[in-house]
KOLLUMKOL-13351 format. One line per 10 residues: their letters; for each residue x, y, z of N, C-alpha, C. Coordinates in nm, 4 decimals, m for minus. Layout:
<recs>
A	X Y Z X Y Z X Y Z  ...
</recs>
This chain:
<recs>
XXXXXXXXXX	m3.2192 1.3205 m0.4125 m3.1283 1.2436 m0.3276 m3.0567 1.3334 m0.2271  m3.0635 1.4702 m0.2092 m3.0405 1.5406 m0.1389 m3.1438 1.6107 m0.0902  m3.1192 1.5529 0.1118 m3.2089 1.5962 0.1737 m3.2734 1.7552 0.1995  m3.3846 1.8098 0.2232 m3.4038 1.9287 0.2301 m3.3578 1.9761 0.3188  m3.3098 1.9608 0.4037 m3.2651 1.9979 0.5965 m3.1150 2.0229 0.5360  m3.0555 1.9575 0.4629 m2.8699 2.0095 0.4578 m2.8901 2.0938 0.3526  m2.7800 2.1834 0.4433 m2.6995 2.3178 0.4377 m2.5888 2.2923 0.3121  m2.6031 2.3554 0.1847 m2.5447 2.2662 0.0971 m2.4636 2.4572 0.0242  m2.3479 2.4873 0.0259 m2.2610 2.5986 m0.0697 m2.2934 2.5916 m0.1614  m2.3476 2.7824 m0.2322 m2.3165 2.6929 m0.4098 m2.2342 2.7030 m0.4752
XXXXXXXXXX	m2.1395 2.7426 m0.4054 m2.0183 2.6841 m0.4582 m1.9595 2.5547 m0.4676  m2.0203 2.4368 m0.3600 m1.9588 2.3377 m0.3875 m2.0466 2.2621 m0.5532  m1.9378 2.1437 m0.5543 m1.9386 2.0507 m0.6407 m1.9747 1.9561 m0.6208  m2.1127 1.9254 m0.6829 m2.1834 1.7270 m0.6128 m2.1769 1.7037 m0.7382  m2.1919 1.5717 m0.7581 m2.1639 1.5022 m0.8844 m2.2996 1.3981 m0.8800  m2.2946 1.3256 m1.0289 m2.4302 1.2745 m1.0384 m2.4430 1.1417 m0.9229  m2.5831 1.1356 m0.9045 m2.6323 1.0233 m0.8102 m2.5746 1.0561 m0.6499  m2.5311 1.1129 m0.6061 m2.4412 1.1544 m0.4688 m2.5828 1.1723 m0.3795  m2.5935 1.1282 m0.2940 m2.7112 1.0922 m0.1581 m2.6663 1.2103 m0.0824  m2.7246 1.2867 0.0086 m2.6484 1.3434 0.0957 m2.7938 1.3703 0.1958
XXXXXXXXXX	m2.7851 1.3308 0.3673 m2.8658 1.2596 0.4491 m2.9309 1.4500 0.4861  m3.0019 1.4105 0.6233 m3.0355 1.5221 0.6795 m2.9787 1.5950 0.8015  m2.9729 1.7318 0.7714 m2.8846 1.7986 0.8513 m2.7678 1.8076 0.8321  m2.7248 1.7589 0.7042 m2.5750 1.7901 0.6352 m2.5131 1.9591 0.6244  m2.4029 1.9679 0.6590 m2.3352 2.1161 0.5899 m2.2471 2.0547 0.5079  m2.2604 2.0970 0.3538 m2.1684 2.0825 0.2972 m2.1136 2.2466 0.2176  m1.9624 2.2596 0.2693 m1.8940 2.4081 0.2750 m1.8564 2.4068 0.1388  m1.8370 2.5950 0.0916 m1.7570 2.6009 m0.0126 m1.6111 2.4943 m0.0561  m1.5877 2.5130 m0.1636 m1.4838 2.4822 m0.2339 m1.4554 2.3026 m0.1744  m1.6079 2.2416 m0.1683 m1.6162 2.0861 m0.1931 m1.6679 2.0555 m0.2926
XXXXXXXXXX	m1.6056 1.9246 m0.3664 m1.5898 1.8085 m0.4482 m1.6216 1.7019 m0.4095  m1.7628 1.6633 m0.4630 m1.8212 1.5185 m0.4027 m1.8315 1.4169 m0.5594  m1.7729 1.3561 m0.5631 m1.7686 1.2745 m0.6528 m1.8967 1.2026 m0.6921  m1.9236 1.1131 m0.8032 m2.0613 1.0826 m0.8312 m2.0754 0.9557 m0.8076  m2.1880 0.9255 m0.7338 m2.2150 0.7981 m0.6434 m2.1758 0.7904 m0.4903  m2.1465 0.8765 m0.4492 m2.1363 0.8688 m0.2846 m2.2165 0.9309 m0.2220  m2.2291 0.8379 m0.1204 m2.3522 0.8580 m0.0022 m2.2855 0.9060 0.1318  m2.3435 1.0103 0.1600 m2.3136 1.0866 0.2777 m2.4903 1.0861 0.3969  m2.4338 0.9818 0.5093 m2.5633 0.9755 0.6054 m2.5759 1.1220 0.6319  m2.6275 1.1409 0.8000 m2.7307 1.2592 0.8530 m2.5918 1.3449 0.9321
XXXXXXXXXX	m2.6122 1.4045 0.9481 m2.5131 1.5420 1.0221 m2.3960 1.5286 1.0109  m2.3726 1.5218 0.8563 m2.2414 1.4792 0.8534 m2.1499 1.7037 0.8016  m2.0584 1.6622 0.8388 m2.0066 1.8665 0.8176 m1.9011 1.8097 0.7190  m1.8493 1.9019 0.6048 m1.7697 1.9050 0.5553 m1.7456 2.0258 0.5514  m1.5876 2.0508 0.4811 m1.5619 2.1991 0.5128 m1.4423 2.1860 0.4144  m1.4498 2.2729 0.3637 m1.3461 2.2691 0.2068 m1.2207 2.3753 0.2416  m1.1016 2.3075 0.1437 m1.1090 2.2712 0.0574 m1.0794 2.1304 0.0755  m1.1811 2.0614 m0.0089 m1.1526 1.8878 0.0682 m1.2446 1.8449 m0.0884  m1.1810 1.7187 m0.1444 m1.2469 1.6496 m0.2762 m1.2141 1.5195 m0.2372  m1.3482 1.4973 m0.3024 m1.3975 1.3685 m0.1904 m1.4305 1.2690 m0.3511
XXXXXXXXXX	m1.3919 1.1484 m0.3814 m1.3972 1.0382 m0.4911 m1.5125 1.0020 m0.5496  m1.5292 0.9142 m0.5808 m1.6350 0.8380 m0.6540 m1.6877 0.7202 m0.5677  m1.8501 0.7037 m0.5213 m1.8706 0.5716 m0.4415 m1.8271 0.5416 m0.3291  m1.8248 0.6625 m0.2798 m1.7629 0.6492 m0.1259 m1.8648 0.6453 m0.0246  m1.8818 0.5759 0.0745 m1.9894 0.5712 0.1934 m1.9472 0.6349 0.3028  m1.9956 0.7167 0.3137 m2.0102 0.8279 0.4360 m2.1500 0.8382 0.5610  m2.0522 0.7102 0.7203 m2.1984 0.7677 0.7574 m2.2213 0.8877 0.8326  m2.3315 0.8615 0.9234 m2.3808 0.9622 1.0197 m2.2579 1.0382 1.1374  m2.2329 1.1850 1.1422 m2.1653 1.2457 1.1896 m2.0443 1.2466 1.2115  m2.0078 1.2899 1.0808 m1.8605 1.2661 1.0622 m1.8167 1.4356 1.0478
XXXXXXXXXX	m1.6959 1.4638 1.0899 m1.6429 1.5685 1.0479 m1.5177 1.6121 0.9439  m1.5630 1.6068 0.8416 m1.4028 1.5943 0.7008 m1.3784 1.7603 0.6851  m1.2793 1.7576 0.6794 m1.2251 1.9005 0.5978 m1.2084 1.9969 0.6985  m1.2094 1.9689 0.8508 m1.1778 2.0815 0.9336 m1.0071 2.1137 0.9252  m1.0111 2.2632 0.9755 m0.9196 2.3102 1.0059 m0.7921 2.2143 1.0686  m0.6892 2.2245 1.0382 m0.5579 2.1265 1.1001 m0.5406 2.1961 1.2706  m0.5230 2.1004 1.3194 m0.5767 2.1204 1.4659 m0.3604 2.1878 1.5185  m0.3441 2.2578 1.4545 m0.1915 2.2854 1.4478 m0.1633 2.4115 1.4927  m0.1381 2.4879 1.6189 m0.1550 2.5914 1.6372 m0.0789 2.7437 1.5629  0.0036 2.6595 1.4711 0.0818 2.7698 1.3622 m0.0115 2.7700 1.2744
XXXXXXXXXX	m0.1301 2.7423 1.2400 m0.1975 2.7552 1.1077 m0.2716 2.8689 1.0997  m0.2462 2.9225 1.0068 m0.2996 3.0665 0.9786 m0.4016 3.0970 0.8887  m0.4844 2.9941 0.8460 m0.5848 3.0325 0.8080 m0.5392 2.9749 0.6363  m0.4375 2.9225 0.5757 m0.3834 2.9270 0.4474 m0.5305 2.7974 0.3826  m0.4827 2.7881 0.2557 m0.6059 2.7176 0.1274 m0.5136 2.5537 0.1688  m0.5173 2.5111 0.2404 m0.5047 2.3918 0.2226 m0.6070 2.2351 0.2124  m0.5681 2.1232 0.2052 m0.6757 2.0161 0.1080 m0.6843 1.9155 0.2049  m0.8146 1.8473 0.2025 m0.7906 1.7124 0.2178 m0.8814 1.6891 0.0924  m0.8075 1.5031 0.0581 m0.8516 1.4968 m0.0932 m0.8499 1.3303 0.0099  m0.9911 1.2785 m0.0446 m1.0101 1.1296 m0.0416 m1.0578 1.0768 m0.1868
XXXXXXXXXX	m1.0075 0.9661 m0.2046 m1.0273 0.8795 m0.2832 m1.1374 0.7957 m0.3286  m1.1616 0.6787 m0.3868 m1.2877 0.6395 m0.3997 m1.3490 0.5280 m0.3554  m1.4382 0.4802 m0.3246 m1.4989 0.3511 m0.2751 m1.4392 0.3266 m0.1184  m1.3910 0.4394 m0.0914 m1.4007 0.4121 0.0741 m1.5397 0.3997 0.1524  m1.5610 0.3363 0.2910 m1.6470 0.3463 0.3535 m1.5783 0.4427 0.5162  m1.6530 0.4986 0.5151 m1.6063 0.5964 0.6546 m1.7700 0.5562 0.7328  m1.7099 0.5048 0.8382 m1.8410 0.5195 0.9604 m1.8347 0.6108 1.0745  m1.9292 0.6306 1.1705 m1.9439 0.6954 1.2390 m1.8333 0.8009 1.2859  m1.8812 0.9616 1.3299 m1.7802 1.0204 1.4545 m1.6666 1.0119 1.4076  m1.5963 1.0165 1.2834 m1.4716 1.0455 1.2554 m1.4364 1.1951 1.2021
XXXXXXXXXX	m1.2936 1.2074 1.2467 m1.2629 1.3495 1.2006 m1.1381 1.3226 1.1246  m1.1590 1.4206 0.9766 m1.0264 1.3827 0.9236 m1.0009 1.5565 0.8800  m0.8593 1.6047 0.9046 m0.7896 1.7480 0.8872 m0.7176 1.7509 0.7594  m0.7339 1.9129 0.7487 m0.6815 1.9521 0.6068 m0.4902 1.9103 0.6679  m0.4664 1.9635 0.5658 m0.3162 1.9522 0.5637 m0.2501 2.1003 0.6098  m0.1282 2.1034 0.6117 m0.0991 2.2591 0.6464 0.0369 2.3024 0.5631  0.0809 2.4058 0.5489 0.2187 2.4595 0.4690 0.3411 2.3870 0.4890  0.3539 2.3828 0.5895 0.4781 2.3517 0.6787 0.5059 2.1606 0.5959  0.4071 2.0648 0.4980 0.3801 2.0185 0.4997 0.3762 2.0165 0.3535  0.3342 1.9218 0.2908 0.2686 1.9213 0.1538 0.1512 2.0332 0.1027
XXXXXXXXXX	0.0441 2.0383 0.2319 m0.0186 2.1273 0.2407 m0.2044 2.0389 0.2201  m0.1513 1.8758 0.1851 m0.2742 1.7657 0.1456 m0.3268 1.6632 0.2944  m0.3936 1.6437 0.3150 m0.3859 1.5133 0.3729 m0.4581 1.4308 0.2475  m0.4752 1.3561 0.2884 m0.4807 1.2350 0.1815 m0.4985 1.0800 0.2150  m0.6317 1.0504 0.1462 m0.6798 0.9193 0.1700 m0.7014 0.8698 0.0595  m0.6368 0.7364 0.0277 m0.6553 0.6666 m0.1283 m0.7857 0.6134 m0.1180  m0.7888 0.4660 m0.2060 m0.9108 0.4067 m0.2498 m0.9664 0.2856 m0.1476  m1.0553 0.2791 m0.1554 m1.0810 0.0809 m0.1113 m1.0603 0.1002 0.0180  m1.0465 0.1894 0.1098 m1.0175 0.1780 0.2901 m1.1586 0.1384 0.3091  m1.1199 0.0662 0.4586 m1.2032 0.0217 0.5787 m1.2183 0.1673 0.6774
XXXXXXXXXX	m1.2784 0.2537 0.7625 m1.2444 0.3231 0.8369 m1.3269 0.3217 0.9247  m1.3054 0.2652 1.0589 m1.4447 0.2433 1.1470 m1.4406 0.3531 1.2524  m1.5556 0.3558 1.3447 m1.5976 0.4475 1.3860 m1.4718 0.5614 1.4831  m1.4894 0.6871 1.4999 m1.4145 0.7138 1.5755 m1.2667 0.7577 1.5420  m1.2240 0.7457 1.4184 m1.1124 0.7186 1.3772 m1.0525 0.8612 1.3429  m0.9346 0.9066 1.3790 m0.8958 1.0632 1.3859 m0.7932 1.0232 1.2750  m0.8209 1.1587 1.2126 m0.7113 1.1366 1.0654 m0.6706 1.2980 1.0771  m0.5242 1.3469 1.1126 m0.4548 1.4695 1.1417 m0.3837 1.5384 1.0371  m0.3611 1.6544 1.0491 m0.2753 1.7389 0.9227 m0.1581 1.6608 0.8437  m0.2197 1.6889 0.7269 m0.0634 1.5904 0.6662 m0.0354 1.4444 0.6424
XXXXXXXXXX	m0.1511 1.3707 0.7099 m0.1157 1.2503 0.7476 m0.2030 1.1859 0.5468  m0.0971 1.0850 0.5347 m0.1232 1.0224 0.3584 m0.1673 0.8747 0.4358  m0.2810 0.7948 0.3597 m0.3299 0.6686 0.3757 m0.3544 0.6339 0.2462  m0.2668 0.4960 0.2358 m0.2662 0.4397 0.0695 m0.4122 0.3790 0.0563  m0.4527 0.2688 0.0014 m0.5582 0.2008 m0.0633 m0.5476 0.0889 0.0211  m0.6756 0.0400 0.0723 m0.6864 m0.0934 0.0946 m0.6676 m0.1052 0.2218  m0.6869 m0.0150 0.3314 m0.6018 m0.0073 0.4173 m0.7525 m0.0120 0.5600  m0.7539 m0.1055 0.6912 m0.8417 m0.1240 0.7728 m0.7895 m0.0582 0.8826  m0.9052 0.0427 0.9356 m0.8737 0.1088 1.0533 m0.9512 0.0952 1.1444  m0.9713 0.0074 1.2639 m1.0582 m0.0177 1.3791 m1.1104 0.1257 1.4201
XXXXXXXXXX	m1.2031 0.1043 1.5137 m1.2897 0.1917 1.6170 m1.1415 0.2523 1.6847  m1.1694 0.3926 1.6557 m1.0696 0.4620 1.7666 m0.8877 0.4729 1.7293  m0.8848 0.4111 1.6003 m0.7730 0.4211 1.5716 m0.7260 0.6161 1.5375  m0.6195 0.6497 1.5263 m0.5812 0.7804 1.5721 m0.4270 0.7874 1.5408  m0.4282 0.9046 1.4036 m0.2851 0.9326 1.3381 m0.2841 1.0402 1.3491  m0.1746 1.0977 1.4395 m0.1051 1.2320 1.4481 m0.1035 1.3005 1.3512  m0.0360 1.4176 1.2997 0.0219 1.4474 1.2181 0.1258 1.4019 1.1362  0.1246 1.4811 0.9650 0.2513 1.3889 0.9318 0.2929 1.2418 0.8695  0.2010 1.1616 0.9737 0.1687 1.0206 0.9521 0.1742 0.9751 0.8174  0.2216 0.8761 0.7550 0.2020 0.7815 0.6806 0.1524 0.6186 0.6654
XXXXXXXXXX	0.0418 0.5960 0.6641 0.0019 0.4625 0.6502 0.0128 0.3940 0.4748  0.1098 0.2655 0.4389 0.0966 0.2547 0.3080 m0.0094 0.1668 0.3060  0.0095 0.0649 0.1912 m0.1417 0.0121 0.1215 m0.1457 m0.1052 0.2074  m0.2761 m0.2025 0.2743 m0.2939 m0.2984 0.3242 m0.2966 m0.2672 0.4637  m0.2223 m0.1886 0.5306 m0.1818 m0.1959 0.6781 m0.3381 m0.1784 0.7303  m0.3132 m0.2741 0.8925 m0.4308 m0.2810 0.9495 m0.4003 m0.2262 1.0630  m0.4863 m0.1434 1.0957 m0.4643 m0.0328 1.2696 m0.6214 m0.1295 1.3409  m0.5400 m0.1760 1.4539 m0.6235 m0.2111 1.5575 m0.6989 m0.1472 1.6135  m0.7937 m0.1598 1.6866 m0.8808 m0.0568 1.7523 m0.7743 m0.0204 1.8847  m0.7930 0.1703 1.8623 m0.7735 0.1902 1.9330 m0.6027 0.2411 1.9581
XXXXXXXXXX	m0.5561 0.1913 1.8704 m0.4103 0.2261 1.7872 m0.3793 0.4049 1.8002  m0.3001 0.4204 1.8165 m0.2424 0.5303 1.8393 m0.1282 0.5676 1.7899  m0.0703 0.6547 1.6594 0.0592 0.6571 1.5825 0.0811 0.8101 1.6241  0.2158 0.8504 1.6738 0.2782 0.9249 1.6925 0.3033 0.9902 1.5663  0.3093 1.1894 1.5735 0.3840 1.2309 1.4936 0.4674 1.1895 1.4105  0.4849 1.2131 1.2634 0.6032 1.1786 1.1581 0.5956 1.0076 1.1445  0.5496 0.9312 1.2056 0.5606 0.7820 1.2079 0.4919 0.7150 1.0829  0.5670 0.6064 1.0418 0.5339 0.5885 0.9429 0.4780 0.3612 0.9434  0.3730 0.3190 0.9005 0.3165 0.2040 0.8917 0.3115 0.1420 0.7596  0.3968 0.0784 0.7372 0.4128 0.0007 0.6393 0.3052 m0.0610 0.5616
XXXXXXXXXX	0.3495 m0.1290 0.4351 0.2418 m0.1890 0.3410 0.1747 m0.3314 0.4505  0.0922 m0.3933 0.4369 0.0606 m0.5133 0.5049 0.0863 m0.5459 0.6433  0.1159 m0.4036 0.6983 0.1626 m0.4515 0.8632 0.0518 m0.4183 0.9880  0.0544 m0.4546 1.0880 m0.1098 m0.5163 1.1658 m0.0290 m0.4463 1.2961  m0.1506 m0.3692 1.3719 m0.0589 m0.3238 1.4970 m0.2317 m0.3668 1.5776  m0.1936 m0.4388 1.6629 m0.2523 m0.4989 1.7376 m0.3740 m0.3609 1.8602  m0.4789 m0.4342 1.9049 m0.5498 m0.3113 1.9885 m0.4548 m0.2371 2.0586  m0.4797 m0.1394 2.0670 m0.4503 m0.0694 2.1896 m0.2643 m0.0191 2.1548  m0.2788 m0.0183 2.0451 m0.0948 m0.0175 2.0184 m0.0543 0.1191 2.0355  0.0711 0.1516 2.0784 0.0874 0.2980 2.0744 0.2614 0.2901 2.0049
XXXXXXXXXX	0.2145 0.3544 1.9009 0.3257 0.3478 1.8264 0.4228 0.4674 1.8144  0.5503 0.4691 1.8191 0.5902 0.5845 1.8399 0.7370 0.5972 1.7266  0.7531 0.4712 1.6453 0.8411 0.4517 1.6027 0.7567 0.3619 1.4612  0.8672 0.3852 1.3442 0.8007 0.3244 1.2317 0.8047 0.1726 1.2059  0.7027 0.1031 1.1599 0.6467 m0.0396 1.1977 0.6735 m0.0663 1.0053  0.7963 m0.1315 1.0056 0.8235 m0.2207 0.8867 0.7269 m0.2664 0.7755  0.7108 m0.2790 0.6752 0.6331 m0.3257 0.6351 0.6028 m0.4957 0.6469  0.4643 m0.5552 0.6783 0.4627 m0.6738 0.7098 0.4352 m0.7494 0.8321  0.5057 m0.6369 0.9025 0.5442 m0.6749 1.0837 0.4181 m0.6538 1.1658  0.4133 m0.7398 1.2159 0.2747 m0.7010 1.3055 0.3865 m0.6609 1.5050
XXXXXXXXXX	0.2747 m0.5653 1.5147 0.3233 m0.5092 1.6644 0.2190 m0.4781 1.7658  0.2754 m0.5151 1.8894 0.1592 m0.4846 1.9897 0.2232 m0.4309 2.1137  0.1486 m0.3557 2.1630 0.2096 m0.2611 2.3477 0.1919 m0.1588 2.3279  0.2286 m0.1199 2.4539 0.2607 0.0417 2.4838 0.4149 0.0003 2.5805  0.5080 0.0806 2.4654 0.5243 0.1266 2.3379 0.5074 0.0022 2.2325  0.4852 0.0010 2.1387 0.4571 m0.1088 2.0460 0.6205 m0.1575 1.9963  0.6061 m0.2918 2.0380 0.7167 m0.4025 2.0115 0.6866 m0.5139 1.8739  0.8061 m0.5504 1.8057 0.7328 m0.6432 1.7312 0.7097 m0.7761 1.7562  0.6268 m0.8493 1.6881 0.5681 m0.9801 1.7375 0.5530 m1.0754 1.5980  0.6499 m1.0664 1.5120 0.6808 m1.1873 1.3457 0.6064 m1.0955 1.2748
XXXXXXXXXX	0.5380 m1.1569 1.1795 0.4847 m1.1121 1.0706 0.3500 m1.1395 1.0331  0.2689 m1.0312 1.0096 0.1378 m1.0829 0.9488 0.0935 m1.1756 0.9087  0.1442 m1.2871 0.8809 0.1702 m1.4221 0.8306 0.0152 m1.4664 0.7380  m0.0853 m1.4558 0.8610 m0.2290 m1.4923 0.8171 m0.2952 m1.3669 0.7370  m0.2595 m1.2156 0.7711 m0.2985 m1.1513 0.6632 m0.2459 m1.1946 0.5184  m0.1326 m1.1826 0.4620 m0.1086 m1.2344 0.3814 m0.1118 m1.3386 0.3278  m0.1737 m1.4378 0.3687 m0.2446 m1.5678 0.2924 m0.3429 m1.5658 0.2642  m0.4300 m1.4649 0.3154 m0.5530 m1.3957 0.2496 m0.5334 m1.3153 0.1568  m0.3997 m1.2481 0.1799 m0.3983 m1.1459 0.0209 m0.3426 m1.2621 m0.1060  m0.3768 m1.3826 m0.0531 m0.2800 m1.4590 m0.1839 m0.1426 m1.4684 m0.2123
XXXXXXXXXX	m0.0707 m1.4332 m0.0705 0.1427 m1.4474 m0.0725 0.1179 m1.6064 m0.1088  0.1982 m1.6698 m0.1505 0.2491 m1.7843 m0.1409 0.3524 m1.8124 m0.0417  0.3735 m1.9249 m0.0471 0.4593 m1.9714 0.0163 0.6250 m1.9148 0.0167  0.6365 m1.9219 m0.0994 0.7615 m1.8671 m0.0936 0.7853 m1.7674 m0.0658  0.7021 m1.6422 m0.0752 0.6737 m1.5012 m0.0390 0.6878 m1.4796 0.0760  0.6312 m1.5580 0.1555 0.6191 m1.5304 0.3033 0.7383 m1.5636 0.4089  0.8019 m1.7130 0.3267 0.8929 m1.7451 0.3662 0.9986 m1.6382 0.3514  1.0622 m1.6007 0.2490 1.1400 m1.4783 0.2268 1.1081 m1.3004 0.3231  0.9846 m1.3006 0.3685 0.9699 m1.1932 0.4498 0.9816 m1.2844 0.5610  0.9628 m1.3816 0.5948 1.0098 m1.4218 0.7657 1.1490 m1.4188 0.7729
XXXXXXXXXX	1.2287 m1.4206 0.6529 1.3682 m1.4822 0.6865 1.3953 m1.3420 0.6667  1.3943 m1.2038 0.6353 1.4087 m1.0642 0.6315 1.3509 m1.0428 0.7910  1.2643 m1.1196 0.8323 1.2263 m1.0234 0.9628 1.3387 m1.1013 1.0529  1.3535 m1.2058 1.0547 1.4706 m1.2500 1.1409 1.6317 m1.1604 1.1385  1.6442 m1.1492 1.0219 1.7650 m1.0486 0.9926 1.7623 m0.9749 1.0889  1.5969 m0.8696 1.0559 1.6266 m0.7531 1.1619 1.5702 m0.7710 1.2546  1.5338 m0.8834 1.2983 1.4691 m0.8653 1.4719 1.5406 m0.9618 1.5518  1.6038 m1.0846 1.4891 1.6203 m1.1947 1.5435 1.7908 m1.2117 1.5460  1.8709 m1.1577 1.4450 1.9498 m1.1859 1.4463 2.0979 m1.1588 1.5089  2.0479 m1.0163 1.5697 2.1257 m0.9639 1.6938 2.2125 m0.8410 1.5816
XXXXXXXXXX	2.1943 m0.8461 1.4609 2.3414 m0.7882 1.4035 2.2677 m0.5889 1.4317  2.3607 m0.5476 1.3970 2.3624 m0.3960 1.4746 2.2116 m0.3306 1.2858  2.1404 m0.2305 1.2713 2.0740 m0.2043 1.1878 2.1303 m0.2305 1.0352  2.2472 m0.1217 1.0458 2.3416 m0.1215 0.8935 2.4083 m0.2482 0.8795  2.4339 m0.3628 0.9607 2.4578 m0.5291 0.8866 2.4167 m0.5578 0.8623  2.2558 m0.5679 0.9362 2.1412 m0.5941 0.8508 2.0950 m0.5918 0.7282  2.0950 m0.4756 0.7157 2.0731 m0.3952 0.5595 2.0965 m0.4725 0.4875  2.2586 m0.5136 0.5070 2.3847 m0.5558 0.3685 2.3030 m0.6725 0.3709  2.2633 m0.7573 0.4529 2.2187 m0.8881 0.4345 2.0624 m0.8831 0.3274  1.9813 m0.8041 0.4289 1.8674 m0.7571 0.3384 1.8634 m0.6829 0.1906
XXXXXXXXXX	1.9748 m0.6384 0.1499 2.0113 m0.6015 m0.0351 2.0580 m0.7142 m0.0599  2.1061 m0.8107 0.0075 2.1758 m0.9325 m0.1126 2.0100 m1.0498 m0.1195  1.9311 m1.0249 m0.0397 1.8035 m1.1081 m0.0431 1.6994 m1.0027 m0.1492  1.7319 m0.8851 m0.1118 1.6408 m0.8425 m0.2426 1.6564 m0.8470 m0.3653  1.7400 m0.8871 m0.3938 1.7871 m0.8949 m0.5136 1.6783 m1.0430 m0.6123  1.6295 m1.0760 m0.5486 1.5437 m1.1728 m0.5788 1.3939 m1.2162 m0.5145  1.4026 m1.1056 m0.4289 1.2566 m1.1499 m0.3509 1.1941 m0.9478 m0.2807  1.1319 m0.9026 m0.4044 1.0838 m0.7883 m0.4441 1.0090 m0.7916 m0.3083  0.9670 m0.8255 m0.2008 0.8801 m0.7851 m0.1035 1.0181 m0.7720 m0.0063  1.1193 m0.8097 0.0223 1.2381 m0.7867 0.0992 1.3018 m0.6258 0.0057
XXXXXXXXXX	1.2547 m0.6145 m0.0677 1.3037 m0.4807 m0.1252 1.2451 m0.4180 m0.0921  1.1101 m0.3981 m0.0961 0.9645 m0.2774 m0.0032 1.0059 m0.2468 0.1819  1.0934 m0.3867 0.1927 1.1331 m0.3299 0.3510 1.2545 m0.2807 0.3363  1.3250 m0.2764 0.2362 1.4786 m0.2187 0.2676 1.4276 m0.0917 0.1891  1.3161 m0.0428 0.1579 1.3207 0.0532 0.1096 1.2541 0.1598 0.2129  1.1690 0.0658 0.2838 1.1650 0.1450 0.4212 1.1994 0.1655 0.5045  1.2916 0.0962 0.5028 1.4046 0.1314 0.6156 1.5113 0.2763 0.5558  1.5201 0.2870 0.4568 1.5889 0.3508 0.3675 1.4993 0.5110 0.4071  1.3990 0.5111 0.3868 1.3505 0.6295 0.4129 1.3040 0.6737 0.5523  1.2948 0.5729 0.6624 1.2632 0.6040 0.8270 1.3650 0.7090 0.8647
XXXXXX	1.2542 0.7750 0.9208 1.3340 0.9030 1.0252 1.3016 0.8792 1.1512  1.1952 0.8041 1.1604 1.1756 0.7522 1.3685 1.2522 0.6842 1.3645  1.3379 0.5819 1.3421 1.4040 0.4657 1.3261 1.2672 0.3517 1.3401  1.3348 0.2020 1.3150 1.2277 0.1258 1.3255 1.1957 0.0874 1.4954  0.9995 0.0458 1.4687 1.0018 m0.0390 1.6062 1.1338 m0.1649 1.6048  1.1357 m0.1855 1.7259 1.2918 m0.2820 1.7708 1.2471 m0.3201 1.9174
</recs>
């Protein structure tokens, strides 16, 4: 299952059943989990550990150097998760010191072609990334969020659980969990509403995150009144708590 044409370390680590196409480099100090398929010219470059059942296609670049001009050469990781699919022409970077030192991709992602993944930057599970989508450094995407094609997240910025940023978005500020946003600079526009009736919210669920997004988008009151309003609603509706908890930890402040 491994082609004769790739360039394979023996130092790295393949695991049972793992495909790997033609014209592959796969570098020291990689971890390929057992059952993943890696198409034709695809480069890896360690130290980078890669999951179980993951689809990897044709010419991708994982595990390069953090494109960070303080990096000095140090042992840092990218570590992906399992049952992702990665397509075409994507590049995803190690992490660097200054930093955790990981980048990091969970389980179950979408990742379509083109898609730049930068030093540092963490992506939870479950999570859809269009053609051309593109995370700085730093970055945080949590679980569910959908990047439009073509999406663009600024340094340190952070994308919430279930939140949708429309094509072409350029985000420069952190996007709530839930909230869907679109522009340059990216503004918000309600709430995912229809993603989450596909993830199975109910009614009441959704209702309680519209009446949290009105708080903070609709209701004119200054950020910190908000809040107070949004802790006396969490107190009973656990998805209004995931946004006051991100608000709690934003250092861009939120899109507004």
């Amino acid at each position: 299952m491994i082609h004769p044409s790739a360039v394979i370390d023996p130092k790295a680590r393949i695991g049972e059943n793992v495909s790997i196409g033609p014209f592959c480099i796969i570098g020291a100090d990689v971890e390929i989990g057992a059952g993943t398929e890696i198409g034709s010219h695809v480069v890896i470059e360690g130290p980078t550990r890669i999951g179980r059942d993951n689809r990897i296609f044709a010419f991708n670049a994982l595990g390069g150097a953090p494109q960070d001009k303080k990096y000095a050469g140090q042992p840092t990781e990218l570590v992906i998760g399992d049952r992702n699919l990665i397509r075409e022409y994507c590049t995803f970077n190690r992490g660097t010191v200054e930093d955790a030192g990981i980048t990091r991709i969970g389980n179950d992602n979408w990742i379509m072609a083109y898609v730049h993944v930068a030093h540092d930057v963490v992506v939870g599970n479950h999570c859809i990334f269009a053609n051309a989508a593109s995370l700085a450094g730093h970055c945080r995407v949590d679980d569910y969020a959908i990047l439009g094609g073509f999406s663009l997240v600024h340094q340190f910025c952070q994308v919430g659980a279930h939140a949708f940023t429309a094509m072409g978005s350029v985000i420069n500020r952190d996007v709530p969990p839930f909230v869907t946003v679109a522009g340059t600079y990216a503004e918000p526009h309600g709430i995912n509403s229809e993603g989450l009736k596909r993830r199975g919210f109910d009614r009441e669920r959704i209702s309680a995150i519209k009446r949290a997004y009105r708080t903070i988008y609709k209701s004119g009151l200054p950020l910190a009144e908000a809040r107070i309003q949004l802790a006396e609603a969490a107190k009973s509706a656990p998805d209004v708590a995931m946004m006051l908890d991100f608000i709690d930890r934003s250092q861009r402040s939120l899109v507004r």
